[in-house]
C-alpha positions in Angstrom: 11.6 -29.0 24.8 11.6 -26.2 22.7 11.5 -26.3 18.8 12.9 -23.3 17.2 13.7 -24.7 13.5 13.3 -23.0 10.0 11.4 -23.9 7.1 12.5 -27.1 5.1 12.7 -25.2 1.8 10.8 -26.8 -1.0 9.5 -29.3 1.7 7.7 -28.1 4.6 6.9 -25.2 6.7 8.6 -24.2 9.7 5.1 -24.8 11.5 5.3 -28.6 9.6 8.9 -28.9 10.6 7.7 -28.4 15.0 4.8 -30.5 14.1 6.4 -33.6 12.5 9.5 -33.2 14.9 6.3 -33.4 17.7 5.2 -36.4 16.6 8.2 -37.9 16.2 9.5 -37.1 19.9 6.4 -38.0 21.7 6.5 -41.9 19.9 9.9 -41.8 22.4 8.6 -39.9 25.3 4.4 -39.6 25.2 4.3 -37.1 28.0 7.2 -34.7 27.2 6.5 -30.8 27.4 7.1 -29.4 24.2 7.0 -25.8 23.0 7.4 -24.6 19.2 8.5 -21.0 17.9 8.6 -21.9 14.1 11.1 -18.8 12.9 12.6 -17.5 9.9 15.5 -14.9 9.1 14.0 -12.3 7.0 13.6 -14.3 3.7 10.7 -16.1 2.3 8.8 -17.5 5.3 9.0 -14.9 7.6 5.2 -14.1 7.7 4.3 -17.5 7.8 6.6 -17.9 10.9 5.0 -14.0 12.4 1.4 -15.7 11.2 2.3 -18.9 13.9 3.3 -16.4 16.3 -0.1 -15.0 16.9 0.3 -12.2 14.1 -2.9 -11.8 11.4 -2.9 -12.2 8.3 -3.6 -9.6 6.1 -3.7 -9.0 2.2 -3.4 -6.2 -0.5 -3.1 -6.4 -4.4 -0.1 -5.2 -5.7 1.8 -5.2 -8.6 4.1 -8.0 -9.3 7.5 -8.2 -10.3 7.3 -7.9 -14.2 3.6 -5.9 -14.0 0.9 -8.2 -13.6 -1.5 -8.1 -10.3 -0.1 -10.7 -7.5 -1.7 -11.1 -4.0 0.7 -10.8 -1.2 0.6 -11.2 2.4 1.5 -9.6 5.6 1.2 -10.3 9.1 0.4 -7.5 11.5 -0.1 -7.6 15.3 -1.0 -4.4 17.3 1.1 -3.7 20.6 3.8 -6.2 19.3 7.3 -5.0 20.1 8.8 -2.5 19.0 5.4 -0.3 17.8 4.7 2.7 19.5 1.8 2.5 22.0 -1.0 1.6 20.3 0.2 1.4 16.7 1.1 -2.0 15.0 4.3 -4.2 14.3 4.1 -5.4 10.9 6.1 -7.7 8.8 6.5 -7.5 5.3 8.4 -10.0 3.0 9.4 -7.9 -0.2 9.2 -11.2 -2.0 5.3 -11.6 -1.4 5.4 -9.0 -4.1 8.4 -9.1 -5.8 10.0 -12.4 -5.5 11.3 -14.9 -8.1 8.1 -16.7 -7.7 6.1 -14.0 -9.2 7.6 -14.3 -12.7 5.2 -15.8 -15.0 6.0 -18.7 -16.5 9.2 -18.9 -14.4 11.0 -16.3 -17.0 13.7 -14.0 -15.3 13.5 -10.4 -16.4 16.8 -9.3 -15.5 16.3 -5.8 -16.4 13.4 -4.8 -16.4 11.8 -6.7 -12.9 10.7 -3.7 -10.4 10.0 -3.2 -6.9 7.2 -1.3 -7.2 5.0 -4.1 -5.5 6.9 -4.1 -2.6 6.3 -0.7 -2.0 2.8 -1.1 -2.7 2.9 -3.8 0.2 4.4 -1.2 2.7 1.3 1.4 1.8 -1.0 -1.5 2.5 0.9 -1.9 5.8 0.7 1.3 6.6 -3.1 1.8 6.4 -3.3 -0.9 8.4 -2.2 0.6 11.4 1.5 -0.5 11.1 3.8 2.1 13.1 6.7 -0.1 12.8 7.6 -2.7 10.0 10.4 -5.4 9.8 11.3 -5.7 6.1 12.1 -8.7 5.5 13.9 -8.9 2.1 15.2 -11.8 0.0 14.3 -13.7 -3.1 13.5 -10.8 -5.1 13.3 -11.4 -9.0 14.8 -7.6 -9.0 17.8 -5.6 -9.5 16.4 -2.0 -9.3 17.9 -0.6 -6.3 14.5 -0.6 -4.6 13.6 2.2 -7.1 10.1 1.0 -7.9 9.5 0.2 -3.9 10.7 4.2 -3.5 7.8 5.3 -6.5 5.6 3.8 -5.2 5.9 5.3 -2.4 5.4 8.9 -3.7 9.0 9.2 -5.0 10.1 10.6 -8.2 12.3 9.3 -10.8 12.7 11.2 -14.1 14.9 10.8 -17.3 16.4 14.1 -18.9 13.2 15.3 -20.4 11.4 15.2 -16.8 9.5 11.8 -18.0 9.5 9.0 -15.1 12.1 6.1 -16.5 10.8 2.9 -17.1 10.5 0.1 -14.5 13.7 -1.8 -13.8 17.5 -1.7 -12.9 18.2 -1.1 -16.6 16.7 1.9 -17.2 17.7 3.4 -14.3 20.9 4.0 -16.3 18.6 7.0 -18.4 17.5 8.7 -14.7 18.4 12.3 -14.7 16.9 13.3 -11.7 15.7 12.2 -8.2 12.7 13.6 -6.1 12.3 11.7 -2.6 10.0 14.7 -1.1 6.8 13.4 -2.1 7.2 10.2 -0.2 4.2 9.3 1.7 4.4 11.4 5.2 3.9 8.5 7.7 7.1 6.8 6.3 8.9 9.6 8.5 6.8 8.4 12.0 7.6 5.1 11.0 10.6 2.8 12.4 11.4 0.4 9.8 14.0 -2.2 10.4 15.5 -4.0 7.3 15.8 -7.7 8.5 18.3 -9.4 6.2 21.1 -12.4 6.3 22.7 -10.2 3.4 25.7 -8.5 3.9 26.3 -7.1 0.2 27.1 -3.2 -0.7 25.4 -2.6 -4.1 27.6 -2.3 -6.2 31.1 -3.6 -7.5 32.5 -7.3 -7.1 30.2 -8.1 -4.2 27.4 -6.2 -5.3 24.0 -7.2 -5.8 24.3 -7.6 -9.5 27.3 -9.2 -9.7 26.7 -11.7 -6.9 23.0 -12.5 -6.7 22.1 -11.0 -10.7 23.2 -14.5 -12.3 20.4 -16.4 -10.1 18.0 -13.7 -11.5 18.8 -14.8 -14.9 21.4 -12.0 -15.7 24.5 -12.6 -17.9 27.6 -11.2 -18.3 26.7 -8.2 -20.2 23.6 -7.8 -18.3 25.5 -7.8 -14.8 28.1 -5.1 -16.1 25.0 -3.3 -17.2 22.7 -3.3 -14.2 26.4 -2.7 -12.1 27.1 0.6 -14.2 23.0 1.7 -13.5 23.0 1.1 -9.8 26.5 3.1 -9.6 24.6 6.1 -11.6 21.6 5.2 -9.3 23.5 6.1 -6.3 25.3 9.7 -7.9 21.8 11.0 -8.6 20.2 10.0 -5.2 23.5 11.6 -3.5 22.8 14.5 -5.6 18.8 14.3 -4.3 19.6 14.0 -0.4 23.6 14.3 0.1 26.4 12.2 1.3 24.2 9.8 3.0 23.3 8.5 -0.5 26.9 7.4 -1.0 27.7 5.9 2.1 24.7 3.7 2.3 25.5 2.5 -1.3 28.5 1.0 0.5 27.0 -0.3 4.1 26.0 -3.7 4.8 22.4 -4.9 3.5 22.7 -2.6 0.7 23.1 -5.0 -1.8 20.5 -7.3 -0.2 17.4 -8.5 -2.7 18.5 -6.6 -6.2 19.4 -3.7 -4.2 16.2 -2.7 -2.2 18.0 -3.0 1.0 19.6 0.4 -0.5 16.3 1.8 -1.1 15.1 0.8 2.4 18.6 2.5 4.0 18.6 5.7 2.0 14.8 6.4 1.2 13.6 4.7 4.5 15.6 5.7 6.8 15.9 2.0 7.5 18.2 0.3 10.2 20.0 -2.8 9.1 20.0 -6.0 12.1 20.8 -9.2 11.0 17.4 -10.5 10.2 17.1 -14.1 12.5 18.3 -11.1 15.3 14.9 -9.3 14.5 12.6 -12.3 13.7 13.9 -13.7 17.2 12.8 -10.8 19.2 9.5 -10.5 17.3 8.5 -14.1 17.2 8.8 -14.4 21.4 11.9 -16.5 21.4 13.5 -14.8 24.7 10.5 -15.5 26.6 10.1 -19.0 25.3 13.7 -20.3 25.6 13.8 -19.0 29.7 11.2 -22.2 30.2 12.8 -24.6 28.1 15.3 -27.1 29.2 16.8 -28.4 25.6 16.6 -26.8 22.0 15.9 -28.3 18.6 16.8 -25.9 15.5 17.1 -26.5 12.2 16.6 -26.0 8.3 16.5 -28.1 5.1 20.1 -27.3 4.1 22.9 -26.9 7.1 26.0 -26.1 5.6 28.4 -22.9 5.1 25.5 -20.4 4.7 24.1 -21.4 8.1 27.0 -19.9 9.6 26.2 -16.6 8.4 23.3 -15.4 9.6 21.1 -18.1 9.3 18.2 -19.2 11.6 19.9 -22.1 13.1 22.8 -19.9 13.9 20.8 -17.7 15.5 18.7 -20.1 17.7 21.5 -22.0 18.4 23.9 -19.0 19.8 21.0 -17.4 22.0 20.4 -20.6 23.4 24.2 -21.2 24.0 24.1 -18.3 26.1 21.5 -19.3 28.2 23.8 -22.2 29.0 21.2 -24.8 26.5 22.1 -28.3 24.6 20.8 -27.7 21.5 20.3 -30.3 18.4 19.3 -29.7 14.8 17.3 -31.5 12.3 18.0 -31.0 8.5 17.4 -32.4 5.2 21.0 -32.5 4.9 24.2 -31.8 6.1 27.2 -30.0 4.9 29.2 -28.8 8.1 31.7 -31.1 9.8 31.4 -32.1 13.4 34.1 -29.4 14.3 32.1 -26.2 12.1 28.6 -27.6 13.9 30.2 -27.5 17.6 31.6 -24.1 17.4 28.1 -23.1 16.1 26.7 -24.5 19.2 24.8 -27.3 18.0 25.9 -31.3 19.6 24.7 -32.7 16.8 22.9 -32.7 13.7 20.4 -35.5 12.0 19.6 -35.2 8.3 16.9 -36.9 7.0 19.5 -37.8 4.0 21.0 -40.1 6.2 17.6 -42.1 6.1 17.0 -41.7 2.5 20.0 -40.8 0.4 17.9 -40.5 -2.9 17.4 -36.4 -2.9 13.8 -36.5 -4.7 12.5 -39.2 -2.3 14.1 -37.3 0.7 11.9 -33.9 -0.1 8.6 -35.9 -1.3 9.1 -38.1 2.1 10.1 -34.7 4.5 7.4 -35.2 6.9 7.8 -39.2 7.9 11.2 -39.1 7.4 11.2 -36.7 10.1 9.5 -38.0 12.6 12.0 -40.8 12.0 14.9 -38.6 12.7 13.1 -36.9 16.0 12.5 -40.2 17.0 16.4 -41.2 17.1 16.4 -37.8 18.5 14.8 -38.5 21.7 16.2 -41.9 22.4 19.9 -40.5 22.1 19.3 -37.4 24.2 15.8 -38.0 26.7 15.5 -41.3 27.5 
């Protein structure tokens, strides 16, 4: 039995959710073989799932998302897939720097929120020992077009009189000129793969302000505004390095976290994969699914997003392919028989089918859980 399942946002770990779906099996069947790859698709918990997989921890103080000093994590493991021989594969989460969860006092900062940390958190990664990062990105509390990830990196931004512009997508509507030859010199021996389940260009109607800037805190005026600096953004970087500028401001993953997917693409050099694509091969799923006999995914939420790039998606399609039943566990559940089969999941249990009542159901994950595994196992192992 192999346990490939996603965090339970808000509730439990990915590690918790294999634990707790463990227990709840083995009350069924007390000798059955059970293997757990905890995974994540790029967003928030992706360390924590490259920590489970044998990566170590590391740490670095960096600057948060409105200024003030934040801790973040990465995980970094040397000889891991794909880093050169004998460099490191590590994996950053932009939001261990920059995320929503950085903002103190929970109080958006639409326009002024920077990257900065984030690319403080790719230095630290670098003097590691890091010779290739995946970049996990999601749950930023920024819309700067990964501008302050780029300065800190050794980049140059500068207003008309040749002073740097203020952090933030905002100001970026005063940037005269761009200077990308001062970024630090290992970036260019460095393969960076942006892992992401966002599609977004950065601008326009699906844009990164206009479709992720309201859960930033952005209004009306403030998404036309960052929209209109991100667009100037883009002319003065394709004025910096050429074309390239402009076409990346339209490719997939541009738009992803506030715009530092663009950053990543045009500054980086980055490759976009779909980020439960690249968390799969680092995490050791291919190896793990070719001894397992049945497959149990799952998140807290399993509705419409799922079907886009979500871990359960992913787990579920890899092991379809290796000719697997696979089940899924959830908090609850918002796809229709039908939407779950052609996903390649038999069948779902939500622990909202246990306890309806939505604050119980997340204070309650981990029992509740075990309850559902234990249905689990009676209706498909014994």
């Amino acid at each position: 039995m192999l346990i490939a399942a996603d965090k339970f946002k808000g509730s439990l770990t990915a590690v918790e959710v294999a634990a707790h779906v463990t227990a709840g099996l083995r009350r069924v069947v007390p000798d059955l073989d059970v293997a757990a790859v905890p995974v994540a698709d790029g967003g928030d918990g992706t360390v924590a799932a490259a920590l489970a997989a044998g990566f170590t921890r590391h740490e670095a103080r960096v600057t948060g998302p409105t200024g003030e000093p934040v801790t973040a994590t990465f995980a970094l493991r040397v000889g891991a897939p794909p880093a050169v021989a004998g460099g490191g594969t590590a994996v950053v989460e932009m939001a261990e720097a920059s995320g929503l969860q950085h903002l103190p006092g929970g109080v958006f900062a639409p326009l002024t929120a920077t990257t900065y940390g984030t690319g403080e958190l790719l230095l630290a990664a670098l003097d590691a020992g890091a010779t290739s990062i995946v970049f996990g990105v999601g749950g930023s509390a920024t819309t700067d077009g990964g501008a302050g990830m780029l300065a800190a990196l050794g980049a140059r931004f500068l207003d008309a009189e040749g002073t740097p512009i203020a952090p933030g997508g905002g100001p970026l509507r005063e940037l005269a000129t761009a200077d990308l030859s001062g970024l630090d010199a290992r970036l260019a021996k460095t393969a960076i793969v942006l892992a992401s389940d966002v599609d977004n260009p950065l601008t326009g109607p699906k844009g990164a302000p206009a479709v992720y800037g309201p859960q930033k805190g952005a209004d009306e005026d403030d998404v036309a505004t960052l929209d209109a600096a991100l667009a100037h953004y883009a002319e003065v970087l394709e004025r910096a390095v050429g074309p390239k500028a402009a076409e990346h401001a339209l490719a997939p993953g541009a738009g992803a976290a506030g715009g530092v997917g663009y950053g990543a693409l045009v500054g980086l050099d980055a490759a976009f994969r779909p980020g439960i694509d690249v968390m799969l091969d680092v995490l050791g799923f291919a190896p793990a699914l070719a001894k397992a006999t049945f497959v149990i995914t799952g998140e807290g939420s399993l509705d419409e997003q799922t079907l886009h790039g979500k871990a359960p998606a992913g787990v579920a399609a890899a092991a379809r392919a290796a000719g697997l039943d696979v089940v899924a566990v959830c908090g609850r559940l918002q796809l229709t028989q039908e939407a779950l089969g052609a996903a390649g999941i038999q069948r779902a249990y939500a622990l909202t089918d246990l306890e309806p009542d939505p604050a119980r159901c997340m204070a309650e994950a981990g029992p509740l859980l075990e309850r559902a595994a234990e249905s689990l196992a009676r209706d498909f192992l014994v």
